[in-house]
C-alpha positions as CSV (number, residue, x, y, z in Angstrom):
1,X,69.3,28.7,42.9
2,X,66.8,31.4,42.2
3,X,63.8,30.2,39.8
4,X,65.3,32.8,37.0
5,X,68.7,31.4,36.8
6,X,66.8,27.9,37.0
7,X,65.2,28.8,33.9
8,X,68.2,30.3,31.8
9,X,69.8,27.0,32.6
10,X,67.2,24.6,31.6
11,X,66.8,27.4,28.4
12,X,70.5,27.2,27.8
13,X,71.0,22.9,28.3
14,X,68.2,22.5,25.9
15,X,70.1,25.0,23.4
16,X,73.1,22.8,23.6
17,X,71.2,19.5,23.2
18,X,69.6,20.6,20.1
19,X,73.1,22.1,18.8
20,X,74.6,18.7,19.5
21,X,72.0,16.4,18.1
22,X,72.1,18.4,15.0
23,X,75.4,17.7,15.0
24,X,75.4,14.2,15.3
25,X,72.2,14.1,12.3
26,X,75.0,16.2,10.1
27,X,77.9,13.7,10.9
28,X,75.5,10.7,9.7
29,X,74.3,12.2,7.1
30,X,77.5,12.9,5.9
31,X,79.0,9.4,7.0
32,X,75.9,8.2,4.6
33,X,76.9,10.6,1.2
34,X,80.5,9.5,1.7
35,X,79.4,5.9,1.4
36,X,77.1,6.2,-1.5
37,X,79.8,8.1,-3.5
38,X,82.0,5.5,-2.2
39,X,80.2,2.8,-3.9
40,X,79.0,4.4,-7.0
41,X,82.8,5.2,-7.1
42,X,83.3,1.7,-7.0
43,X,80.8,0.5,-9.2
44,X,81.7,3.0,-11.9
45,X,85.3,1.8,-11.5
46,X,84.5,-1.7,-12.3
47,X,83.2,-0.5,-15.6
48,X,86.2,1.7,-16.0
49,X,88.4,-1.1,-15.1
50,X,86.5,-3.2,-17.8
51,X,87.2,-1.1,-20.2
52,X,90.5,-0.7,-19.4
53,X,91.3,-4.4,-20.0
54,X,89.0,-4.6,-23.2
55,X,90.8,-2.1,-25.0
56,X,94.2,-3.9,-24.4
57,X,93.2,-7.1,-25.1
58,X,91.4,-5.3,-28.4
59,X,95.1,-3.9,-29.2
60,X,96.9,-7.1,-28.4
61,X,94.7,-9.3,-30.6
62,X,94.9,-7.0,-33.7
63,X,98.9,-6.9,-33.3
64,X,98.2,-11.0,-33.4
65,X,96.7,-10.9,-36.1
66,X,98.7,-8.4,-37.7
67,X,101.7,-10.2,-37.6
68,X,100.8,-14.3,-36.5
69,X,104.7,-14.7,-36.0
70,X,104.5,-12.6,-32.4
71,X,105.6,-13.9,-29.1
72,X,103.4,-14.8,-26.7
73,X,104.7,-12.0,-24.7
74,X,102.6,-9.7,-26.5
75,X,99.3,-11.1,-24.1
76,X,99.5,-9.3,-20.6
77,X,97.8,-11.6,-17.9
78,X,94.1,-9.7,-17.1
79,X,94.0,-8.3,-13.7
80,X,90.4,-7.0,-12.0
81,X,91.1,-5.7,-8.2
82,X,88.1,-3.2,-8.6
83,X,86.3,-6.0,-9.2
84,X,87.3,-8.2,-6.2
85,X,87.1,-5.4,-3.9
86,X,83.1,-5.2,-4.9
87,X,82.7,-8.4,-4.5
88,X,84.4,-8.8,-1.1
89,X,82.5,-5.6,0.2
90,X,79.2,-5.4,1.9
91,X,78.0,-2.6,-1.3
92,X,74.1,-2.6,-2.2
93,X,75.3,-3.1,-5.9
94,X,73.8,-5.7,-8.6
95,X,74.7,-8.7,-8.3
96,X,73.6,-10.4,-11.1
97,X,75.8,-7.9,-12.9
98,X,78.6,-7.9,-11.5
99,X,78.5,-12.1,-11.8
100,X,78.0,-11.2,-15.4
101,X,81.4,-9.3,-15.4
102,X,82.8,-12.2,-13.6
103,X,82.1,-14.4,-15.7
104,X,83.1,-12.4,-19.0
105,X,86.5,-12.4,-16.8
106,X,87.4,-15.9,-17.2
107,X,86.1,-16.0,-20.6
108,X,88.6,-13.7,-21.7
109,X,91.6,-15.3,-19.1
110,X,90.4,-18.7,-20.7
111,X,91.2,-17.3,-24.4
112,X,93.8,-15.3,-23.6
113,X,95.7,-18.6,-21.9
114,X,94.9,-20.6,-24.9
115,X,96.1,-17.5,-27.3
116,X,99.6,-17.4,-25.3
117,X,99.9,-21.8,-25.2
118,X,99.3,-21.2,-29.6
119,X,101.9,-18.5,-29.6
120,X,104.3,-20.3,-27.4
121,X,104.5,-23.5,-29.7
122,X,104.9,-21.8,-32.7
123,X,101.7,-22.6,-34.3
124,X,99.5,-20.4,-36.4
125,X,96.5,-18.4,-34.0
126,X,94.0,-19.4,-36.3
127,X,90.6,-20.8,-34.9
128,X,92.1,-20.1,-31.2
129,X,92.5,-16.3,-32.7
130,X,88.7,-16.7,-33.6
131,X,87.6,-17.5,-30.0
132,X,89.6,-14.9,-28.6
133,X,87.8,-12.5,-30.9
134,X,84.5,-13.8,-30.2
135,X,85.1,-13.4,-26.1
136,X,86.2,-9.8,-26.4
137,X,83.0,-8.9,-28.5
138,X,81.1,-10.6,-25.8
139,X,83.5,-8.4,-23.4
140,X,82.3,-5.1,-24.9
141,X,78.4,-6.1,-25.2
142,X,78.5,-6.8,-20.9
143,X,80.7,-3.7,-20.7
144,X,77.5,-2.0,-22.6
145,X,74.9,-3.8,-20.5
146,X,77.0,-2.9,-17.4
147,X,77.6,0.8,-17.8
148,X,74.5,1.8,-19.6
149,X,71.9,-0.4,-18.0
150,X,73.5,-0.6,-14.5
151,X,73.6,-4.6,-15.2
152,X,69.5,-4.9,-15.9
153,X,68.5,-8.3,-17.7
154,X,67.8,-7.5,-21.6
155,X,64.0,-7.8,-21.0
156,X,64.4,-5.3,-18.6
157,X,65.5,-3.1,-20.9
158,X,63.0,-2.4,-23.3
159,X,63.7,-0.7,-27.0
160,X,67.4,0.7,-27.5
161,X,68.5,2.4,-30.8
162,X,71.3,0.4,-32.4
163,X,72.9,4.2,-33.4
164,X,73.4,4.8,-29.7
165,X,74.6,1.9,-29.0
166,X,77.5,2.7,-32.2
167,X,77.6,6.1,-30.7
168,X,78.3,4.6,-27.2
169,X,81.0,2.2,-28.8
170,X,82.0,5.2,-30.9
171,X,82.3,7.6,-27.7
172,X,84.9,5.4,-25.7
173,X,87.0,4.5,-28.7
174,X,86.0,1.0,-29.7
175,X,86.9,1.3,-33.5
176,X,85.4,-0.7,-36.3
177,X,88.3,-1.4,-37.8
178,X,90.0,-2.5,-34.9
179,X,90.1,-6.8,-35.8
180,X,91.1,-7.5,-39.8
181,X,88.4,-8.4,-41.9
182,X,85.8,-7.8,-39.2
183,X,83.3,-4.7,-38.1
184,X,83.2,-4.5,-34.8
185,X,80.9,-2.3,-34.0
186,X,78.4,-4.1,-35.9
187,X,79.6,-7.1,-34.4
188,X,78.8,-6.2,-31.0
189,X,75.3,-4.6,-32.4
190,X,74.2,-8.4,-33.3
191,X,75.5,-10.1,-30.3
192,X,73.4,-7.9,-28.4
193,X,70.6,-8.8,-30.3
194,X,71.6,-12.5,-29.8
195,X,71.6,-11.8,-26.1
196,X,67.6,-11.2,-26.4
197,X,68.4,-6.6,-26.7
198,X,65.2,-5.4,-28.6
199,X,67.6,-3.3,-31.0
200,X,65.4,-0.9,-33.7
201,X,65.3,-0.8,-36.5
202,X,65.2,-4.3,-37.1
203,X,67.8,-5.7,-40.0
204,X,67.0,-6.3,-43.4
205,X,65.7,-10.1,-44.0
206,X,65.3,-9.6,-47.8
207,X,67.1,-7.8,-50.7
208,X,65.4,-5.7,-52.3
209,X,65.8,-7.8,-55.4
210,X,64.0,-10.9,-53.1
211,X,60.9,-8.8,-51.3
212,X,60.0,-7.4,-54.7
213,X,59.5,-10.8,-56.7
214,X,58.1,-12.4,-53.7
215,X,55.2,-9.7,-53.2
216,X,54.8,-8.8,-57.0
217,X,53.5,-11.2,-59.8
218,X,54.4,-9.6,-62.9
219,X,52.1,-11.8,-64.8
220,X,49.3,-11.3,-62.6
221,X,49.2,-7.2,-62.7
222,X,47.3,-6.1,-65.2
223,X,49.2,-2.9,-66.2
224,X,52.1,-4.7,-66.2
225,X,54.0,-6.1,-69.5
226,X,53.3,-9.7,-69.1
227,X,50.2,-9.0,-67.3
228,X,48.7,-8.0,-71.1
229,X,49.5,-11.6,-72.5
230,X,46.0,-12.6,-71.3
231,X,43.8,-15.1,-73.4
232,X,40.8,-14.1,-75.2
233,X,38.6,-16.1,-73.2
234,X,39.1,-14.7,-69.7
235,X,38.9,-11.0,-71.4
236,X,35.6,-12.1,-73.0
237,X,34.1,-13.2,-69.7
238,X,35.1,-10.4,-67.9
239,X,33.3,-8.2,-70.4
240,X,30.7,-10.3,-69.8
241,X,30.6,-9.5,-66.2
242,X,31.3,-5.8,-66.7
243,X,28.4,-5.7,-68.7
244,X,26.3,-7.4,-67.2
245,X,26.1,-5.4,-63.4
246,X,24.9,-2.1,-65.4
247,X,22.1,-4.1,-66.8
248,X,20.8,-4.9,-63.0
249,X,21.4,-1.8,-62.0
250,X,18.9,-0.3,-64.1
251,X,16.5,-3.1,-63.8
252,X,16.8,-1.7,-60.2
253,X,13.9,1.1,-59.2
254,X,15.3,3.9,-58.0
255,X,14.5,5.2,-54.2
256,X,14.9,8.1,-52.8
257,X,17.1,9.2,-50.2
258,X,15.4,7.6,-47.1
259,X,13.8,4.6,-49.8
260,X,10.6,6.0,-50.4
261,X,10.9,6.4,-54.2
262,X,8.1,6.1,-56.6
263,X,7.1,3.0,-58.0
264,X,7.4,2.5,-61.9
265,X,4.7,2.8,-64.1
266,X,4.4,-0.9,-64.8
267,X,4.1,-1.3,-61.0
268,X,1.2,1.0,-60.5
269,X,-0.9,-0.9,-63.6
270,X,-0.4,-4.0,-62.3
271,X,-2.8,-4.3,-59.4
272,X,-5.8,-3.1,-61.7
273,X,-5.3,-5.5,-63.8
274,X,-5.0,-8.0,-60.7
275,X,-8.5,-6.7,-59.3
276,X,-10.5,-7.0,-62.8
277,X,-9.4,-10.8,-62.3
278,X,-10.2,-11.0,-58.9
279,X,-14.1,-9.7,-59.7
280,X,-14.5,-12.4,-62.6
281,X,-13.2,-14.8,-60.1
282,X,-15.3,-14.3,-57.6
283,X,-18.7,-14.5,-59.9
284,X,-20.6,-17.8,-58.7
285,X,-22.0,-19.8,-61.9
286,X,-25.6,-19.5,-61.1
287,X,-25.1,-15.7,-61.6
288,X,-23.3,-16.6,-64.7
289,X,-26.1,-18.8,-66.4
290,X,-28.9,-16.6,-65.4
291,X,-26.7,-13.5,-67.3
292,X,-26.7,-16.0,-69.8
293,X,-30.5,-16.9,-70.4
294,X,-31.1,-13.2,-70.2
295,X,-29.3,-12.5,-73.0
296,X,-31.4,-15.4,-75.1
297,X,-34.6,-14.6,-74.3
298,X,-36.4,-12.2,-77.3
299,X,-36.2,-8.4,-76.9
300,X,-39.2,-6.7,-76.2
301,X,-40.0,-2.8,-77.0
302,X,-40.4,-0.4,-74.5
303,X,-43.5,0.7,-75.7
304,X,-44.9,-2.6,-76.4
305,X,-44.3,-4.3,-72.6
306,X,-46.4,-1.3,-71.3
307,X,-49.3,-1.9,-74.4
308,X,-48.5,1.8,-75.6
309,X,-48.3,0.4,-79.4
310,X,-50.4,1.3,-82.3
311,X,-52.6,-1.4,-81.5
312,X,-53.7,-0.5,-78.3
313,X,-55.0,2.4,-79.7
314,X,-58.6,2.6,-79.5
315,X,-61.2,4.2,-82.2
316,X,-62.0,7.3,-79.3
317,X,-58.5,8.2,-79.5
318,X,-57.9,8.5,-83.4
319,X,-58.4,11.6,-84.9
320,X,-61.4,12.7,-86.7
321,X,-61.3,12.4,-90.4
């Protein structure tokens, strides 16, 4: 084998490998979308299934109570292979929601069986009617938590709309009118809320009628009609008040913007009269009893201290006659 046909079949095995092993990675890949359809296929069929078995036993409990003097034949036995096959198979699913499922399963079976033993004796549904009720509301808010949420816990959740949840209810043909004497669409809105659901908004906890007279005194508000049967005294003494504030206010000197205002007048005269006091404090008594004795002693002229009187005049210095 020459070196060139060497090389155009290394070239061409190589070719083929790469053709084949992109081959295979297609075949896997495709192996691996099957089986994730597969099981979201399967998941979404246990809701469907759900549903499926809700709305019936919805329909058979309003013919119940429709007419109480039905057969027990009216209550078909619940059946869930979709379910089962879930279960049974190795699918990355959740489990703690499909246990959920489960378990709203039997509930229903339980009342169901108890609904058909009533029927079958002749006796009237009643309370046993009530319980039935009560597990197929519970049957549609797991159905909601299941095909909504994929099965998440209610703190998981976070803030839901209680209008999507009536729209979701409203979409796949729950009715409200669907038990006698009973909404259920509202029904199912508060068991989720039981069940821990932050539903908004929240409901009503008041009438109106109740929040008003527990936030508003009508005798304490002023403007109010019982709020003018006030007694002379309190009036007076809040005249009182109200007059007096503007009083200190003015009494208040006024500053200017940054504080610096000028002083009033009675301010500035008041330190002058404070420093005359101040110098006639601070004159020792000797000084005051020698001012004193000065003020005793005889007054003497000018003219006469300094012998400059007509006395003193001698005869050279008179005039000539």
């Amino acid at each position: 084998m020459s070196e060139a046909q060497f090389q155009t079949f290394l070239t061409g095995g190589l070719g083929l490998l790469v053709a084949l092993m992109t081959l295979v990675a297609w075949h896997l890949w495709r192996m691996r979308e099957d089986a994730r359809a597969g099981r979201l296929s399967a998941l979404e069929g246990v809701g469907h299934e759900m549903r499926i078995n809700l709305h019936r036993m919805v329909s058979e409990l309003s013919q119940v109570a429709g007419n109480p003097a039905v057969g027990p034949d009216v209550l078909l036995p619940i059946r869930h292979p979709q379910l089962d096959g879930v279960n049974s198979a190795l699918i990355n699913a959740n489990r703690n929601g499909l246990a959920v499922v489960g378990v709203t399963y039997q509930e229903l079976e339980a009342r169901k069986l108890s609904l058909r033993a009533q029927l079958a004796q002749g006796n009237a549904p009643g309370a046993v009617l009530d319980d039935a009720m009560d597990a197929a509301i519970n049957g549609v808010a797991a159905l909601y938590f299941w095909e909504v949420h994929k099965g998440a816990l209610p703190a998981e959740i976070g803030r839901v709309r209680s209008w999507d949840v009536r729209d979701w209810m409203k979409a796949h043909g729950f009715k409200s009118e669907a038990f006698p004497g009973m909404h259920l669409r509202d029904e199912v809105v508060e068991r989720l809320r039981m069940y821990g659901l932050a539903l908004t908004p929240k409901p009503l906890t008041h009438t109106a009628w109740e929040y008003y007279n527990m936030h508003y005194d009508r005798h304490a508000d002023v403007h109010g009609p019982l709020g003018r049967r006030r007694e002379k005294k309190a009036e007076e003494a809040e005249e009182a008040e109200d007059d007096a504030e503007p009083a200190t206010e003015e009494a208040k000197p006024k500053r200017s913007l940054f504080g610096f205002g000028r002083k009033p007048a009675a301010e500035e005269e008041a330190p002058e009269e404070f420093e005359a006091e101040e110098e006639i404090e601070s004159v020792e008594p000797d000084e005051i009893l020698a001012a004193s004795e000065y003020e005793d002693a005889p007054e003497v002229d000018d003219d006469d201290g300094l012998g400059l009187g007509p006395d003193a005049i001698g005869d050279e210095t008179k005039p000539p006659n």
